[in-house]
N, C-alpha and C positions, 0 to 999 in steps of 0.2 A: 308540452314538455320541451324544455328549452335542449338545443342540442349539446352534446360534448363538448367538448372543448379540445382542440386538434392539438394532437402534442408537442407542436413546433409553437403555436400559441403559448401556450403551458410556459414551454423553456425560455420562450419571450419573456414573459412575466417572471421570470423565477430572477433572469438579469438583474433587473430591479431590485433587487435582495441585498445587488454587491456594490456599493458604492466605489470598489475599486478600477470599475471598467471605466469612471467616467477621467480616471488617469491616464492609463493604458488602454493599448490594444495587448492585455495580458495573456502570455503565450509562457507562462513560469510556472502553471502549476505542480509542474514534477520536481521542482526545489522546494516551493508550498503555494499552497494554494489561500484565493483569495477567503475570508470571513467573513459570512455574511452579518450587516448593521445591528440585527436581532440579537446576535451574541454578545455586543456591549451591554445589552439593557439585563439580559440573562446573568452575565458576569456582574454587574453591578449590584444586583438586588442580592445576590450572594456575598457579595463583601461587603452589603450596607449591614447586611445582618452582624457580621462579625465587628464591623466598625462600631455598631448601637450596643453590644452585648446580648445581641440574641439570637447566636447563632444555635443551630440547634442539630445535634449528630444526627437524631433518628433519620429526622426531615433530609439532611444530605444524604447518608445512606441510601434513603427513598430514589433518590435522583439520580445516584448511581445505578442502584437495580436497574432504575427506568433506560438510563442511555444502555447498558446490559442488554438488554432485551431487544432497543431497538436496532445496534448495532446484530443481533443476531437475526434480526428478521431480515435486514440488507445481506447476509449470505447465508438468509438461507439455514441458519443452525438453532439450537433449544439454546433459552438464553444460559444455562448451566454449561455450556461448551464453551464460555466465553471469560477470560478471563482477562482484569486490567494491567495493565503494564504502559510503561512511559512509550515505546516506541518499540519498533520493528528490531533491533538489537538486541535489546534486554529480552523477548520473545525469542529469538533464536537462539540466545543464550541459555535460559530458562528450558528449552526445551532439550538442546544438547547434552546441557549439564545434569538433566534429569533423568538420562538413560543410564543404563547399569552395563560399561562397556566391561568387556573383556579386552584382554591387550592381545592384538594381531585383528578383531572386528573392524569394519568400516564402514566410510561413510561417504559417498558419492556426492560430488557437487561439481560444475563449470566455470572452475577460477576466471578466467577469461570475462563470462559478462555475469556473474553470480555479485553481487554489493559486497565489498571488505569487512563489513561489516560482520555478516554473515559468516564467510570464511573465518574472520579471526576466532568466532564462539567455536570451530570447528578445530582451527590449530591450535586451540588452546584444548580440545580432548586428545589431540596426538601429543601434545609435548604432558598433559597429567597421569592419562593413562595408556598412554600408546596405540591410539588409533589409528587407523592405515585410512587416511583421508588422500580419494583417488582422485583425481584431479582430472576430468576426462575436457580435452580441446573442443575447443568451439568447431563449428561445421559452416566455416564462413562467420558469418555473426552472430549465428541465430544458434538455438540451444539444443543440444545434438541429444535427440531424445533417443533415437535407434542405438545410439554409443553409449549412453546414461543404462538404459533398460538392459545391453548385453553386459555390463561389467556388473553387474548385481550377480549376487553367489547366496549362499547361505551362511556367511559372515558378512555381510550386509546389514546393517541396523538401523540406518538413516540415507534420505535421498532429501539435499536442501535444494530447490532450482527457486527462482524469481520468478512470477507471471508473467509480468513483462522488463525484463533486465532494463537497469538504468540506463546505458550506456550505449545501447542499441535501438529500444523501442518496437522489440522484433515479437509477436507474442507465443508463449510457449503454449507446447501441447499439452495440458496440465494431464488431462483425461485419458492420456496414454500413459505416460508416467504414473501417475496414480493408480490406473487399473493393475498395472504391471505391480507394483509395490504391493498394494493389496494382495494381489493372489499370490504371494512372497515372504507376507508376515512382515516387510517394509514397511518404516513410518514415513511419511512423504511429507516432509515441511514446507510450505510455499511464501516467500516472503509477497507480499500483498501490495507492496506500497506505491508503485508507479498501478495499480487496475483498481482496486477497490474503492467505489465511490462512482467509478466514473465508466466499469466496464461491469458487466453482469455478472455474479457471482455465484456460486455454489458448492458450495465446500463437499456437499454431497453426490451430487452428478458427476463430481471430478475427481472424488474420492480421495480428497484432501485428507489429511490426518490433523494440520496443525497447521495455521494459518496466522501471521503478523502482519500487523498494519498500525502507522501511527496516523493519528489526526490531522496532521499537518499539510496531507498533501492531498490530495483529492476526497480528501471526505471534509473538507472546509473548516477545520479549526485548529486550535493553538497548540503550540510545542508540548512539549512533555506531558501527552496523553496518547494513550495507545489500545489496543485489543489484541491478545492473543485466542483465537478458536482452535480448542483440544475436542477431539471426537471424546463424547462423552467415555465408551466405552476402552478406548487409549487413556483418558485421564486417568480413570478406575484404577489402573494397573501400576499408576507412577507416582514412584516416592518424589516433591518435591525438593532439589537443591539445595531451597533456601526457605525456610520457613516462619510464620509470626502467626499471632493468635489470629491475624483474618483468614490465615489460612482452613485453621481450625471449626468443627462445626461444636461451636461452644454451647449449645444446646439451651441458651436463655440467660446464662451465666456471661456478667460485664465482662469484656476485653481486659480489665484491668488487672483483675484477681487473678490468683498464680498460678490458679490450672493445676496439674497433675503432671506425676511422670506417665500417664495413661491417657490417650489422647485418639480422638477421630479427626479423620483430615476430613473438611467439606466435599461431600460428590463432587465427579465432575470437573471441571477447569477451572474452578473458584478455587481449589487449594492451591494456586499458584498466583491468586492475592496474597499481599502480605501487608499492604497500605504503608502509613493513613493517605488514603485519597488524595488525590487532586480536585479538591470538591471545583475549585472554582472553573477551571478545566472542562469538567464534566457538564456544567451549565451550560459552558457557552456549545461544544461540541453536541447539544441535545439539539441546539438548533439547527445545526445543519443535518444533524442524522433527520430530525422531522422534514426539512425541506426535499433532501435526496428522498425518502420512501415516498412523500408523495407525486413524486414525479415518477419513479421508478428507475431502479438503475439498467432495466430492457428500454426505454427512452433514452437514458442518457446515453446509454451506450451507442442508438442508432445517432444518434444525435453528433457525439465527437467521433465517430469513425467515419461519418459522412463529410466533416470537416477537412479530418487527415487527411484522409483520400482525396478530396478535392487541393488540398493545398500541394500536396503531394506532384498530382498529378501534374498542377503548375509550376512547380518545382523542374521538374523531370524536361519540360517542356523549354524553359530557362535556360535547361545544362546543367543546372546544379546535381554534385554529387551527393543522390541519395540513399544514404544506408542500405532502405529495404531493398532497393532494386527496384523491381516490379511493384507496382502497385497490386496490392493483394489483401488475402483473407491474415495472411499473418504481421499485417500494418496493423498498431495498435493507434491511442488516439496521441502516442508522440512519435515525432517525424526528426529523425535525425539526420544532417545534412553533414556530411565529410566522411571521408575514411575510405572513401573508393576508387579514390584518384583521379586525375584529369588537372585541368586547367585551374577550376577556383579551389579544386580539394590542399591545404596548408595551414597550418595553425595562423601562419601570417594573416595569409586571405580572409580564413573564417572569423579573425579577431577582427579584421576592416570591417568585416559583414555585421559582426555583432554590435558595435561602436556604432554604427551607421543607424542600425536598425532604433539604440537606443536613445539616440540626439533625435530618433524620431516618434519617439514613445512608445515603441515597441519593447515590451518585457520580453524577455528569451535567457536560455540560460547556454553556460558552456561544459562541455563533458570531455577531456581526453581530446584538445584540441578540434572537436566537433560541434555544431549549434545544434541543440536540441527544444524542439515546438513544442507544447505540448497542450491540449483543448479541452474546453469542460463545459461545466453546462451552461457557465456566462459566457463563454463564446459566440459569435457569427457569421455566417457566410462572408459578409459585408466587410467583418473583418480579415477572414482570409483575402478577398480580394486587392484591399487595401495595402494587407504585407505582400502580397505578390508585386504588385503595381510598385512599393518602394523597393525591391529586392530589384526590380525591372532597371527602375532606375540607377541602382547601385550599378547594376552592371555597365549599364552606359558610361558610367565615370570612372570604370576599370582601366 
């Protein structure tokens, strides 16, 4: 019997997948992330169809199911928890818009490192229906879960936090949060989009309600395609927003015909489809959701948090000003440098840094005057050392 295959071998091999590393030392996946080469040939066979005239609905459909399902095995949920949406936005919107508030009810979220995005789906329920959207301070940088959990009442109807906030890379307690909502009759929305893909997930051990993630950034493929996960049994109970016959369970009957004033909405987090699909989207995104499950995202995640931490530490070691502080458990796999002050912490400085970094082929992105790292599963050690080793030198020419 031949042996296993060790799973630092594994994520070797999986590099090869991304034709973009042979660019970069890619340090951007939290803006987006690289595509693996398989998704052209995936995307292509889908628009050859359409280009020859034979394209074919059912067959797309099919392929929708399929990516359905496998995005729901990556966290963990029934594929019927799963519904598709363009991005992380439209998901939080879609979920907001779909509760049935009363005026003076509220809704908890940490303006401070929660995505705008997020918020605006929130201040757009306070200015339609008068929602008392509480706005609870950050606790330093990091997301004040003790302050989140005591301002909940019983006008409380939504709690939106990030996994791990864009701006910070600090990661949240999801599972305290969540337990808390839960035993509350709280829905707890968790926007997904800087962890899912690249950090372990489960919507159920954390007691998630309603989870958003677009394709684009650690789960390796193209824009405007997304997932939103509705606890089956939270779906059941919710009128969607906005509605179209995909939403509908048409019971065999084409999408085209006019339906009735009498109508069943699809079980589940499907009645917040409303299409037509991103077929082309959906192919190429099939391939990276197959690459991430067979590696596993308990791999990837030991894999880029072993990164962080290591970059981190040389970071720390440098002088650079680093977000987290201490290296620790609540380091995610992006490492944000500025915001704590000292010597190199300045917009000024950190744009020298950024500049330098990218005259040397280093991808990195900026946040709020901050550089923000962030690691996946084409990363490596080799390459941390490498951005440490030119960060070294930058300093010298300080």
């Amino acid at each position: 019997m031949n042996d296993p295959i060790r799973p630092e071998l594994a994520l070797a091999a999986a590099r090869e997948e991304f034709p973009g590393v042979k660019n970069w030392i890619y340090l951007e996946t939290s803006a987006w992330g690289l595509v693996p080469a398989a998704a052209r040939a995936a995307l292509n066979r889908c628009l050859d169809l359409q280009i020859e005239g034979n394209f074919d609905k059912d067959a797309m459909g099919e392929v929708v199911q399929r990516v359905r399902t496998k995005f729901a095995q990556l966290v963990r949920a029934h594929p019927d928890e799963i519904a598709i949406v363009k991005n992380v936005s439209e998901g939080a919107n879609a979920v907001a818009a779909s509760i049935l508030w009363g005026r003076g009810e509220n809704a908890i979220i940490c303006s401070a490192v929660d995505h705008p995005n997020c918020i605006y789906a929130l201040y757009n329920m306070r200015d339609r229906y008068g929602v008392d959207v509480r706005e609870i301070p950050a606790r330093g940088y990091a997301m004040p879960v003790e302050e989140i959990i005591a301002a909940m009442d019983e006008r409380t109807k939504l709690v939106m936090a990030p996994s791990v906030p864009f701006s910070t890379g600090l990661r949240t307690d999801l599972k305290s949060i969540g337990e808390a909502c839960h035993r509350r009759g709280i829905q707890f929305f968790v926007d997904g989009a800087q962890s899912v893909g690249a950090l372990d997930t489960d919507v159920n051990a954390d007691k998630i309600d309603s989870l958003a993630v677009a394709s684009s950034k650690y789960l390796c493929g193209p824009h405007g395609f997304g997932f939103l996960y509705m606890r089956r049994e939270l779906a059941q109970q919710m009128q969607p927003a906005y509605m179209a016959r995909y939403s509908i369970d048409l019971r065999g009957v084409h999408e085209g015909d006019a339906g009735g004033e009498r109508y069943k909405l699809k079980d589940g987090a499907e009645r917040f489809d409303i299409g037509s699909y991103n077929y082309l989207a959906a192919h190429a995104v099939e391939v990276s959701l197959d690459l991430l499950l067979a590696h596993g995202t308990r791999a990837i995640e030991n894999h880029v948090l072993a990164l962080a931490h290591k970059f981190a530490k040389g970071l720390r070691v440098l002088g650079l000003p680093l977000l987290a502080g201490e290296v620790g458990s609540h380091l995610s796999q992006v490492v944000i440098v500025g915001g704590t002050g000292g010597r190199y912490d300045s917009p000024g400085v950190m744009k020298s840094l950024y500049d330098y970094l990218h005259s040397n082929r280093v991808k990195v992105s900026m946040r709020r005057g901050r550089l923000r790292f962030s690691f996946h599963v084409y990363n490596t050690e080799q390459e941390v050392d490498e951005v440490i080793s030119l960060i070294r030198a930058w300093i010298q020419k300080c």
